[in-house]
C-alpha positions in Angstrom: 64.3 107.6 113.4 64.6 103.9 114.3 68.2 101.9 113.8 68.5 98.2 114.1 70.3 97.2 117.3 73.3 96.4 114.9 72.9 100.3 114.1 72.5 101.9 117.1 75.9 100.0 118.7 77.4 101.3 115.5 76.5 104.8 115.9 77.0 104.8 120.1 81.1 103.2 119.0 81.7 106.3 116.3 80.1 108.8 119.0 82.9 107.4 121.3 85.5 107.6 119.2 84.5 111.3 117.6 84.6 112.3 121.3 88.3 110.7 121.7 89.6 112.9 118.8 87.8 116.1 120.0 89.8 115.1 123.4 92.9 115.2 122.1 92.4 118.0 119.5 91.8 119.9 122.8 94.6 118.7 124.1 96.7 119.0 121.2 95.5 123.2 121.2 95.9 123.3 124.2 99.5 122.4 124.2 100.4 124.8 121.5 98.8 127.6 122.9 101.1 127.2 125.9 103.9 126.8 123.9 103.4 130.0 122.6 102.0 131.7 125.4 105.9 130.7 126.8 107.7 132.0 123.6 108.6 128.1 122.5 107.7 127.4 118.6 105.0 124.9 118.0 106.5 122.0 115.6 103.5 119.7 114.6 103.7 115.9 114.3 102.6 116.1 110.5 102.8 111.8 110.6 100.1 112.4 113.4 98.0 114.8 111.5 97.9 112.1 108.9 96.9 109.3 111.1 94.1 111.5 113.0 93.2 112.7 109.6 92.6 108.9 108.4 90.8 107.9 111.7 88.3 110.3 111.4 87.8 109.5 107.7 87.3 105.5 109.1 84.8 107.1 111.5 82.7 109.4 109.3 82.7 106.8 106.8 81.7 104.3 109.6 78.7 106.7 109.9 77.7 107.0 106.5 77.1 103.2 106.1 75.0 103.1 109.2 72.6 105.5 108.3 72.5 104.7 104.7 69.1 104.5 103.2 67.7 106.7 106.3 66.6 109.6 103.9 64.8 111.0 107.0 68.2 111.9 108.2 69.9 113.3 105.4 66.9 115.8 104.3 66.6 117.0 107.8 63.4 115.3 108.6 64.5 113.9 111.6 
């Protein structure tokens, strides 16, 4: 599969940011599960749910528009 330089910039700035969320959805586990490993009750940030939710709507939609019209990709002929 071949991507315009345009594209493959695209795709290497979503794979960064997809690995910045998986970071801090570690963390984020990570944190509760010590919370409650030390008896302390976990209260989420449900405005930072939302905003994590939205950015990695951005990003997958970010995605979609650079491999639109690659059919190769989508039917699993990669």
């Amino acid at each position: 599969m071949q991507h315009s330089p345009n594209e493959h910039e695209a795709l290497r700035a979503i794979v960064r940011e997809l690995n910045r969320i998986g970071g801090n959805i570690n963390q984020i586990a990570r944190a509760a599960n010590t919370s409650v490993l030390q008896g302390r009750a976990v209260e989420p940030d449900f405005l930072a749910i939302r905003e994590a939710k939205l950015v990695i709507e951005t990003e997958l939609a970010r995605l979609r528009d650079a491999l639109h019209g690659n059919a190769d990709y989508w039917d699993g002929r990669r």
